[in-house]
C-alpha positions as CSV (number, residue, x, y, z in Angstrom):
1,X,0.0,0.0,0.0
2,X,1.2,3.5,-0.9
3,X,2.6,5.8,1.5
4,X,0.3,8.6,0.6
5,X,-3.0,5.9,0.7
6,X,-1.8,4.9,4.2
7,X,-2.0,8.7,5.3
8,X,-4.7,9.4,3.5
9,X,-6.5,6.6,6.1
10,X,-4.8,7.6,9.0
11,X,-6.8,11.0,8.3
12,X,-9.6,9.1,7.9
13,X,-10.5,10.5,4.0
14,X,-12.5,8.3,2.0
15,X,-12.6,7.3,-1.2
16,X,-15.7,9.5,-2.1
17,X,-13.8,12.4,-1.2
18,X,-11.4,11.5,-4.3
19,X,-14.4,12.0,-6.7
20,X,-14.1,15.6,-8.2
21,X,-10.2,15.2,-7.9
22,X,-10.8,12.0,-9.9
23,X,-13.5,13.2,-12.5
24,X,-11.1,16.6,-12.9
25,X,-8.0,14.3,-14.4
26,X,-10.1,12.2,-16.6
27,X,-11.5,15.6,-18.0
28,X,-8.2,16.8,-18.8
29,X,-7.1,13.7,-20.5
30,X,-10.8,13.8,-22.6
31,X,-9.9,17.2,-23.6
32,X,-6.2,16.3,-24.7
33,X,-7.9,13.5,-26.3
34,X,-10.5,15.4,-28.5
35,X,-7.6,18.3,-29.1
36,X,-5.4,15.5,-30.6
37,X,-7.8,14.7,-33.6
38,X,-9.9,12.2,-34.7
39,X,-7.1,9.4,-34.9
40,X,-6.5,10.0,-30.7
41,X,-9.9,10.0,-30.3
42,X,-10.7,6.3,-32.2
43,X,-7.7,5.1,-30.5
44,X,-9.1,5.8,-26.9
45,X,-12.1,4.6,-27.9
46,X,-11.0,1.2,-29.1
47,X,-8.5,0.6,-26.0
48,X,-12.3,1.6,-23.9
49,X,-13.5,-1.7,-25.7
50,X,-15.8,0.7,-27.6
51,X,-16.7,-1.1,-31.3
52,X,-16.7,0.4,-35.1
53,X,-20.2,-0.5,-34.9
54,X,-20.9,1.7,-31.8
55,X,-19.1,4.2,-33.1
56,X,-21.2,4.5,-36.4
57,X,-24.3,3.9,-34.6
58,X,-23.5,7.0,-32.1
59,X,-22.9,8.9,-34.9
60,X,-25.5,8.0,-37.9
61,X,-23.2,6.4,-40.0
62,X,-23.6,2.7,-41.6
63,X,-20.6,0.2,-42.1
């Protein structure tokens, strides 16, 4: 266990508390992401297990 979870404990924070933190981070790497291009974009989506077909369904398009 991390040094910094162990504290963390010891000050009795909980996971919850983490959210906004958490959900701030993931926004920053959504908007790097998107500001990459289209090719970033597909690539995330793919390693997130998302399909082609998804994809084109979400967005009108047939395959």
């Amino acid at each position: 266990m991390s040094s910094l979870k162990l504290r963390l404990q010891e000050e009795g924070i909980e996971s919850t508390m983490l959210d906004d933190l958490v959900h701030d981070a993931a926004s920053r790497r959504a908007s790097a992401i998107n500001n990459d291009g289209m090719s970033s974009q597909l690539e995330y989506l793919e390693q997130c297990g998302v399909s082609d077909q998804e994809i084109a369904d979400e967005l009108g398009v047939s395959l």
